[in-house]
C-alpha positions as CSV (number, residue, x, y, z in Angstrom):
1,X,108.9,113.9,139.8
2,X,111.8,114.7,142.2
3,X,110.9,116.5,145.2
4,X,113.5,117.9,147.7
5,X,114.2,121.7,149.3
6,X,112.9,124.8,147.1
7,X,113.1,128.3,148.1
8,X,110.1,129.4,146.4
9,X,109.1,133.6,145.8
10,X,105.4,134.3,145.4
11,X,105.2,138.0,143.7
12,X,101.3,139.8,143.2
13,X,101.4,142.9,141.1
14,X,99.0,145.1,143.0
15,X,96.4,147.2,141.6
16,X,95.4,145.4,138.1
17,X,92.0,144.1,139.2
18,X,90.6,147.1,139.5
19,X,91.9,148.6,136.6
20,X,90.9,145.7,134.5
21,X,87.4,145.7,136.3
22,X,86.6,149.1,133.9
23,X,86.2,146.6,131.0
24,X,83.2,144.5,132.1
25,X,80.8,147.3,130.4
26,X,82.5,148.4,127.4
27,X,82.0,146.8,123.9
28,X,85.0,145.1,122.2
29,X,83.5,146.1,118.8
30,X,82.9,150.1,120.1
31,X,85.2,150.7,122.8
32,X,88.2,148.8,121.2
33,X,90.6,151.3,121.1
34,X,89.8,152.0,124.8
35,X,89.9,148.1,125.6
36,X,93.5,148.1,123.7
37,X,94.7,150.7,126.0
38,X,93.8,149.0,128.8
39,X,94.9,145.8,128.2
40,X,98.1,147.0,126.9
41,X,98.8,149.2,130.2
42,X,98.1,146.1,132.6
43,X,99.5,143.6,130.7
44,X,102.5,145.3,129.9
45,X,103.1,146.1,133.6
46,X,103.1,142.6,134.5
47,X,105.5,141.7,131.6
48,X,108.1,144.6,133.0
49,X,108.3,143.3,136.2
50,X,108.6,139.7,135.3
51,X,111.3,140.8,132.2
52,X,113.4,142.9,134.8
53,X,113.0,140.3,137.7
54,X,114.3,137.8,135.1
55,X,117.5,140.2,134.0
56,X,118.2,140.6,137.4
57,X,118.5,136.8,137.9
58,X,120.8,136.5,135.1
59,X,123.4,139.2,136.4
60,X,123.3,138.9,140.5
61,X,125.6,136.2,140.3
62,X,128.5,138.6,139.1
63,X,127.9,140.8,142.2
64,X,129.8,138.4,144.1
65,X,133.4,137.9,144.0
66,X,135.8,135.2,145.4
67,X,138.0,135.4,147.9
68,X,141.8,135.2,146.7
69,X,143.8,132.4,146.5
70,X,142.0,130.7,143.7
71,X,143.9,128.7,141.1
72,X,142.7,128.5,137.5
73,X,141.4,125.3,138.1
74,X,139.4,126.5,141.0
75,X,138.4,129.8,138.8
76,X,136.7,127.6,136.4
77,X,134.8,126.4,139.2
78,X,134.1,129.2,140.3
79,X,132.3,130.1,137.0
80,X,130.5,126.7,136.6
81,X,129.6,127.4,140.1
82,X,127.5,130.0,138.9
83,X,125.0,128.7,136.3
84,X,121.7,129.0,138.6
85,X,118.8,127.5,137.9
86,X,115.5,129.6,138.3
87,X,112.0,128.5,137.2
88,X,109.3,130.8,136.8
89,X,105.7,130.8,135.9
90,X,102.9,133.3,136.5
91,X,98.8,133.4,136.3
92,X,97.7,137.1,135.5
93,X,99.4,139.3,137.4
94,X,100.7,137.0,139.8
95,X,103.8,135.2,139.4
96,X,105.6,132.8,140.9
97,X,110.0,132.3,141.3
98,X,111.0,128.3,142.1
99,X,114.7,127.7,142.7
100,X,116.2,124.3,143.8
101,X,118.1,124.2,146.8
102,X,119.7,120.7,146.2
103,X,123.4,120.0,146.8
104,X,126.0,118.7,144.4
105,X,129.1,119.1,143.0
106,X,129.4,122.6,145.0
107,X,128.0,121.4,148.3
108,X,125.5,124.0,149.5
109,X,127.2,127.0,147.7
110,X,125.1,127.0,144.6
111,X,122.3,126.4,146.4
112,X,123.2,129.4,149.0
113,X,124.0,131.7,145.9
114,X,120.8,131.2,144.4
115,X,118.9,132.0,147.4
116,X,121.0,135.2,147.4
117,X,120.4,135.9,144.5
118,X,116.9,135.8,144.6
119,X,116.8,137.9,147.5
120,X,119.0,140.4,145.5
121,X,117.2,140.5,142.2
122,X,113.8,140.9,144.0
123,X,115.1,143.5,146.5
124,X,116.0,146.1,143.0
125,X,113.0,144.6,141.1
126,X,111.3,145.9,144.0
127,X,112.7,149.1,144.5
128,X,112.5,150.1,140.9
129,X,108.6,149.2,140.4
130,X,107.7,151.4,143.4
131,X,109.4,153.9,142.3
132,X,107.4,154.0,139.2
133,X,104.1,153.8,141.2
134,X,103.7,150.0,140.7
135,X,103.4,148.5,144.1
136,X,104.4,144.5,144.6
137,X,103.7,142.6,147.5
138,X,105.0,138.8,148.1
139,X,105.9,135.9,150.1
140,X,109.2,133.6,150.0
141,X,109.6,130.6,152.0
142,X,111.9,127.5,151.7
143,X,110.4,123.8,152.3
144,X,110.1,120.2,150.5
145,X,108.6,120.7,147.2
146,X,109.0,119.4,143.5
147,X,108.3,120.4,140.0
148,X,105.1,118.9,139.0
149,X,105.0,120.4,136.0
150,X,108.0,121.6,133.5
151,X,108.4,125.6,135.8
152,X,105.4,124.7,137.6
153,X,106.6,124.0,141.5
154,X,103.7,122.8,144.1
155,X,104.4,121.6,147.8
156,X,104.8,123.7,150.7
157,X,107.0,126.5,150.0
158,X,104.5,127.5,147.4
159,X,101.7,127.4,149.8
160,X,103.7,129.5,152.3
161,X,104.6,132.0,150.3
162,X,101.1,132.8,149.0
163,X,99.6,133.2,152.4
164,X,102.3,135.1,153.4
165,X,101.8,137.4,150.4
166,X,97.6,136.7,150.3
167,X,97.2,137.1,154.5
168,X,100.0,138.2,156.1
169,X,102.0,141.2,153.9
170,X,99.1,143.4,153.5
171,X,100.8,146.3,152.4
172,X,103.3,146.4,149.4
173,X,106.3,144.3,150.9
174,X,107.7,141.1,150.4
175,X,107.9,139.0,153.7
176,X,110.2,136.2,154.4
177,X,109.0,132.8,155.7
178,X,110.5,130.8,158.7
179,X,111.6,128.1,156.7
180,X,113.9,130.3,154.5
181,X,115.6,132.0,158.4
182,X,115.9,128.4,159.5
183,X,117.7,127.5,155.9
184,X,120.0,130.7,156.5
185,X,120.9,129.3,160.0
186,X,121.8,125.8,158.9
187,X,124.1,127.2,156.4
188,X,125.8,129.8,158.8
189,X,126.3,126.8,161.5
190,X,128.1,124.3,159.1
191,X,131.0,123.6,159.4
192,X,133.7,125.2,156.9
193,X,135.4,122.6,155.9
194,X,135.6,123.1,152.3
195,X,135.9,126.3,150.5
196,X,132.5,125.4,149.3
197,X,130.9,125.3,152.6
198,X,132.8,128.6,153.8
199,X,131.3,130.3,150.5
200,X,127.7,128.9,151.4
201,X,128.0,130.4,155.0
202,X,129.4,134.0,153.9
203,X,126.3,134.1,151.6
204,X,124.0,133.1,153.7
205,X,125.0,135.8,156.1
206,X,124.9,138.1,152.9
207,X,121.5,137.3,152.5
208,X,120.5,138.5,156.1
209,X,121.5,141.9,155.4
210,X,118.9,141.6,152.5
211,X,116.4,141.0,155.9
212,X,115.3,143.4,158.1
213,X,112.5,143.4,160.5
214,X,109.4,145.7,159.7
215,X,109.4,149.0,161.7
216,X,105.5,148.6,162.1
217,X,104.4,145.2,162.8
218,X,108.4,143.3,163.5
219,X,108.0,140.5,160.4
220,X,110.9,139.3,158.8
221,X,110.9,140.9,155.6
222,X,112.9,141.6,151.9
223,X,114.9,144.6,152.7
224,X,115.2,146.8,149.7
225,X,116.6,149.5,151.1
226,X,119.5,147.5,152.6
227,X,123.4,149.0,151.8
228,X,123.8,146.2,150.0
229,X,121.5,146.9,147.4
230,X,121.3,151.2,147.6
231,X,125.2,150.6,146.7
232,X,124.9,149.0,143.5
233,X,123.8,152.4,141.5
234,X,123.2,155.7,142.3
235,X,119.8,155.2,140.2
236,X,118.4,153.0,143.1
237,X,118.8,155.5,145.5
238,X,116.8,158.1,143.5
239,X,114.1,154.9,143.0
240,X,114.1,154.8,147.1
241,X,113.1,158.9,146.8
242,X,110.7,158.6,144.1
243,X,108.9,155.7,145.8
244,X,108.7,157.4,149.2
245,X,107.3,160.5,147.6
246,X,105.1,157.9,145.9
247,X,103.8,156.4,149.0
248,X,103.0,159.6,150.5
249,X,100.4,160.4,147.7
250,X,98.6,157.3,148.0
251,X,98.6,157.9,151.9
252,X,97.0,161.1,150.8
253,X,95.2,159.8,148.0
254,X,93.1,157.4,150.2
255,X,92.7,159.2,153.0
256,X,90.8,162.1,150.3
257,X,88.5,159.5,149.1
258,X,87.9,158.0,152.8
259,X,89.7,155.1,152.5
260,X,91.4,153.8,156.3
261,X,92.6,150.6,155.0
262,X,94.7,151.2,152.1
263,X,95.4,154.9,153.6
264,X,97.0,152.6,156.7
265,X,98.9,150.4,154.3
266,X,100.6,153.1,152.8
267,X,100.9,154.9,156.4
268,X,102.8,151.5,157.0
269,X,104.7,151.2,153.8
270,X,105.7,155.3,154.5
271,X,107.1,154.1,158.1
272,X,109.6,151.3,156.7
273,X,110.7,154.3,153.8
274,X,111.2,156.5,156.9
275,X,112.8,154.2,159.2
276,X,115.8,153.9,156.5
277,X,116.4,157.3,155.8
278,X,113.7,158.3,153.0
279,X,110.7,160.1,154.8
280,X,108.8,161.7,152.3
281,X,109.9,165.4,151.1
């Protein structure tokens, strides 16, 4: 087992418990065609998001461009530079995103692209399940951790990121740990000696402006309504309407049925949508 740096994202799919709590009193030989709906609804939420996080993964890395001057040699590189390596794993509806942060060949850049790519993928993964009234909430953090398992990561990061998703998120948002800001600072102070180490800086400041600072409480959190990611298709901007118009219902919702805490958490999920330009209509 080899450990070294992970960045390590810890994603819950909200909501399942309770919809999987209306099975404990129905009978799987009477009720089975309502126990097959069920089952089929909640499961095949959790599959979506984990499917569409893991396209995402695959394509993020042809968002980003380089710089000119490249010769075909360096091209080639460029394109081995590229094969990221992403390990996943989940337990119900809670799933779990390990990338290795080690540097080879490449220096820090692969290592600096992955994280950016994670950032990326989960920002539009994000964006798209909200909008279709499936709330995710998470934690990412970077530290010394290994692979215990074949896609199974345990160490520090892991425990990180599930109290920040478990204690500290509370709402649906993904927050970012200190040990993935200081990672982002080391790369940005490097030197740029290499065209390796220049890459790894530019990314790492490309993965700030997947970062913002929560209008309500002032964490560090996944920014998916960032430029960065509203650019990439007009459909994510109508995913950024549709989930504000989303939030406000449950605000509503919960607030009808006398509900303060989750009313608040959407009252604080409606404040971030509003701070970036999508109050609800």
């Amino acid at each position: 087992m080899r450990y070294g740096y992970r960045l390590v994202a810890l994603v819950d799919v909200l909501g399942q418990q309770d919809e999987l709590e209306t099975l404990a009193p129905l009978s799987i030989t009477a009720d089975s065609e309502k126990i097959a709906d069920i089952m089929d609804r909640t499961a095949g939420r959790v599959r979506w998001v984990r499917e569409t996080l893991s396209d995402r993964f695959r394509v993020a890395p042809e968002y980003v461009r380089p710089s000119g001057g490249f010769t075909p040699e360096q091209a080639g590189e460029y394109l081995a530079l590229r094969q990221l390596t992403f390990k996943t794993s989940g337990i119900g509806d809670t799933f779990v995103v390990s990338v290795p942060l080690a540097e080879r060949s490449f220096g820090p850049a692969q290592a600096a692209l992955a994280t950016w790519s994670t950032l990326h993928s989960l920002a539009a993964t994000w964006l798209q399940s909200v909008s279709g009234q499936l709330p995710l909430r998470g934690g990412i953090d970077v530290h010394i951790g290994l692979e215990i398992f074949p896609n199974e990561v345990y160490g520090l990061p892991l425990a990180r990121a599930h109290q920040l998703e478990s204690k500290a998120a509370e709402y649906p948002r993904v927050l970012i740990g200190d040990g993935l800001l200081r990672y982002l600072e080391a790369l940005e102070k490097q030197p740029r000696s290499t065209r390796w180490n220049a890459m790894a800086a530019t990314m790492a400041s490309e993965c700030r402006r997947l970062i913002c600072m929560a209008p309500d409480d002032g964490r560090s959190m996944l920014h998916p309504l960032s430029p960065d990611i509203l650019s990439l298709n007009p459909l994510l901007r109508e995913f950024a309407q549709k989930g504000a118009a989303w939030a406000h219902q449950e605000f509503v919702r919960f607030n009808r049925e006398g509900n303060p805490k989750l009313a608040d958490r959407y009252r604080r999920l409606l404040t971030y949508f509003a701070a970036y330009g999508y109050p609800p209509a």
